[in-house]
C-alpha positions in Angstrom: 142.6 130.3 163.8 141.1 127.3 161.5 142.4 124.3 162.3 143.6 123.4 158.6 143.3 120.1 156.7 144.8 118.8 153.5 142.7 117.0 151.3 143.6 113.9 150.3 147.2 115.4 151.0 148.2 118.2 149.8 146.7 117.7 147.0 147.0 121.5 144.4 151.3 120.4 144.8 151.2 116.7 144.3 149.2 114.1 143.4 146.1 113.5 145.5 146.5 110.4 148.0 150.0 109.7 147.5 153.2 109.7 149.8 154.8 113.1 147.9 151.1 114.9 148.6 151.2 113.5 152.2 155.0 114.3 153.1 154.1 118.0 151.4 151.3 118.3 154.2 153.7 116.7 157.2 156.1 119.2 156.6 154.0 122.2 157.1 153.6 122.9 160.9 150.4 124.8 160.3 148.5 122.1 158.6 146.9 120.1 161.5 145.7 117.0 159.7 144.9 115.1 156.6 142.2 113.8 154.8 142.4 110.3 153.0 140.8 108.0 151.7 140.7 104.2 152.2 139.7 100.8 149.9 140.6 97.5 149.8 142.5 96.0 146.9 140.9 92.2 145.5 143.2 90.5 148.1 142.0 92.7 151.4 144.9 95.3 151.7 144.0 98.4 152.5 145.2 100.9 150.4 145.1 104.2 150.0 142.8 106.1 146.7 139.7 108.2 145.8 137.8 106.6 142.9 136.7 103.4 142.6 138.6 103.3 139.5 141.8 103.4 138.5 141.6 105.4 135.2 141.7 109.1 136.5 144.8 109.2 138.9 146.6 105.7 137.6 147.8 104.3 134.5 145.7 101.2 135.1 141.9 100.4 134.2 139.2 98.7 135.8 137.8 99.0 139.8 140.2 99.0 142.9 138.5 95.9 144.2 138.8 93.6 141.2 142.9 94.4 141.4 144.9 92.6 143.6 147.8 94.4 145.7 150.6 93.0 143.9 148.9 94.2 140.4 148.2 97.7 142.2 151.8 98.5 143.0 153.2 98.0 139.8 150.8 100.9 138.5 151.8 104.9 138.1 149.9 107.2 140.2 151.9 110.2 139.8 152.3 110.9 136.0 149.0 111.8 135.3 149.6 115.0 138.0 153.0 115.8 137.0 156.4 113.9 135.0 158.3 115.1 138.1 155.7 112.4 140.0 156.4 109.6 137.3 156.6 106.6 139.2 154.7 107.6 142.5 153.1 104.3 144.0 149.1 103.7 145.6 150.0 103.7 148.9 149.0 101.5 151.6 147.3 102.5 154.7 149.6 100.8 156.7 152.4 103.0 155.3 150.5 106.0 156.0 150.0 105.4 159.6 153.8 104.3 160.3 154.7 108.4 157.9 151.9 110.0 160.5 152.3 108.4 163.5 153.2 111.1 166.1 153.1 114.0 163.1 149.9 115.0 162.1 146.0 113.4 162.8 144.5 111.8 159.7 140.8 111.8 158.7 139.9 108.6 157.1 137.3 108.4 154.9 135.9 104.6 154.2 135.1 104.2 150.5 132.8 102.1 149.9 129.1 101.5 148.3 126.6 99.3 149.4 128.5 95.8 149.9 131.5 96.8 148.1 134.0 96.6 150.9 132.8 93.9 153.5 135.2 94.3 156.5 136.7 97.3 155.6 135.8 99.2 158.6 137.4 95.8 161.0 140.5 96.1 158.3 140.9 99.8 159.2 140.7 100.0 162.9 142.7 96.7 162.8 145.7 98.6 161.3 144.9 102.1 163.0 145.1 99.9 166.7 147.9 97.8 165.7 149.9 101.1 165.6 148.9 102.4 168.6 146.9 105.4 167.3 143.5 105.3 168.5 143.7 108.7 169.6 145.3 110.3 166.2 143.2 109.4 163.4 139.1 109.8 162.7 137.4 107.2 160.6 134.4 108.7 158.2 132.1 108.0 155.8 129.3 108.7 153.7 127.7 105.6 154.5 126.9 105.7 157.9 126.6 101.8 158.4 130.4 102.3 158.4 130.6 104.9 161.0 128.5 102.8 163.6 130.5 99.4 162.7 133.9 101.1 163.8 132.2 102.4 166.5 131.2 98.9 167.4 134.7 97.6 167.3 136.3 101.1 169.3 135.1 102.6 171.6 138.2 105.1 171.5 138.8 106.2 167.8 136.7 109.4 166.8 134.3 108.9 163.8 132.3 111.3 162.0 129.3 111.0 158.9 129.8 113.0 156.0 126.8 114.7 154.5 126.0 116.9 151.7 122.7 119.1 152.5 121.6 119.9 155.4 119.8 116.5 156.3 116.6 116.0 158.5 116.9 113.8 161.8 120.9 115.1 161.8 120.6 114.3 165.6 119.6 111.5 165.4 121.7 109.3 162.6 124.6 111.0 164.5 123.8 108.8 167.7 122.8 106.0 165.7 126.1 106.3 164.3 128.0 106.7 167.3 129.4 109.6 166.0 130.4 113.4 167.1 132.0 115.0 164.0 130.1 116.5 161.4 132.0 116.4 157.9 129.8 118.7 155.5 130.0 119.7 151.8 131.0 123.5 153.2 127.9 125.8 150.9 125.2 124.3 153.2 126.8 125.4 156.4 125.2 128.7 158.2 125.9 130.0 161.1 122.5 128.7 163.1 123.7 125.0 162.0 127.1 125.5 162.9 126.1 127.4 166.8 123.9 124.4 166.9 126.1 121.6 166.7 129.3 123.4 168.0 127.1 124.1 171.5 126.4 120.4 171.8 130.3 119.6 171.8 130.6 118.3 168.0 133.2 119.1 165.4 132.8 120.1 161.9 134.6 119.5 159.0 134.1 121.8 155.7 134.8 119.9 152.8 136.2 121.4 150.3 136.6 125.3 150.1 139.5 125.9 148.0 138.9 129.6 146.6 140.1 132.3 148.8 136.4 133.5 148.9 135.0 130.0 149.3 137.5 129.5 152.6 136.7 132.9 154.2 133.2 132.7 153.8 134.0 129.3 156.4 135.9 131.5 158.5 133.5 134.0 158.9 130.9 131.4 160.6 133.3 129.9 163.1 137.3 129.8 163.7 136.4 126.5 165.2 135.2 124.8 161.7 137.9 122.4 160.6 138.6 124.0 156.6 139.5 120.5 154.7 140.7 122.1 151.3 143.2 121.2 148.3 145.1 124.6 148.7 146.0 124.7 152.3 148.3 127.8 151.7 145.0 129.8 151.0 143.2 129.1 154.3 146.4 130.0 156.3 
């Protein structure tokens, strides 16, 4: 079977990239991991959110990096979801790895653009090694400068480059990156691209099928393919 992975929580029942989302996905035994992602607030805490504003899933305005963490925890990031999540808190990374620890693997996605974030790849495997959980979590991002930097640092966490397309030289910015996990926007996988990779000993990530159609159609190419959807429920 798929192994099954709830993005940014479980994300259709609560709101995305908060603790009630993540405990949802804990407490499913068939959900394998968790997707996330990771910024840094003004003041260099990492936190846990998606956008690099706060508009959409807070109550607060302006860009995550210009807001430091003591601002950022006095704003709602539940209500907008749901008034049975009114008062639901941005999360910190740190809190998410001490909830995980032991329970489920989490893929971390760095967020960042250009020089956004600098030192939020040494902030992240800072906090993943301080807990002891090199072997638990995968670090990933679309920029791949990222990917090679923690790779630099560890030589024991997994990473992975997330692409949308099916990009030329693949092969090649993978070893540049120092990575062996393919995370991949799922309607450009086929099966020749999926044999391909899976024969060389790499994993793929399908982000993010979420219609019943959409997830068996990512079935159909591989049971091995790692289905990193919103409704986890549909791809069991």
């Amino acid at each position: 079977m798929n192994p099954i992975m709830a993005h940014r929580g479980w994300s259709s029942r609560a709101p995305e990239n908060t603790l009630a989302a993540i405990k949802l996905a804990i407490d499913e035994r068939w959900i394998q991991s968790i997707e996330l992602d990771v910024q840094l607030t003004k003041d260099g805490v990492p936190i846990i959110i998606h956008d690099f504003r706060l508009e959409r899933t807070t109550n607060g305005v302006g860009f995550v990096k210009d807001i430091s963490f003591k601002q950022l925890q006095k704003l709602d990031a539940g209500l907008w979801f749901s008034p049975k999540y009114q008062g639901e808190k941005i999360p910190t990374l740190e809190e998410i790895l001490q909830l995980c620890k032991g329970k489920k693997r989490l893929n971390l996605e760095l967020k960042t653009a250009g020089n956004m974030y600098e030192g939020l790849a040494n902030k992240v495997v800072q906090c993943v090694e301080n807990m002891n959980m090199d072997k638990e979590v995968v670090i990933t991002s679309f920029d791949h400068k990222e990917v090679r930097r923690v790779r630099e640092l560890s030589s024991f966490i997994e990473t992975g480059i997330i692409i949308v397309g099916n990009p030329t030289l693949l092969n090649e910015q993978l070893e540049h990156a120092g990575a062996n996990t393919i995370s991949i926007s799922f309607p450009f996988l086929t099966k020749p691209f999926v044999e391909k990779h899976l024969i060389k000993g790499r994993k793929i990530v399908a982000w993010t099928p979420n219609s019943a159609q959409e997830i068996e159609y990512v079935k159909r190419l591989s049971g091995k393919i790692e289905v990193c959807t919103n409704f986890p429920e549909r791809a069991l």
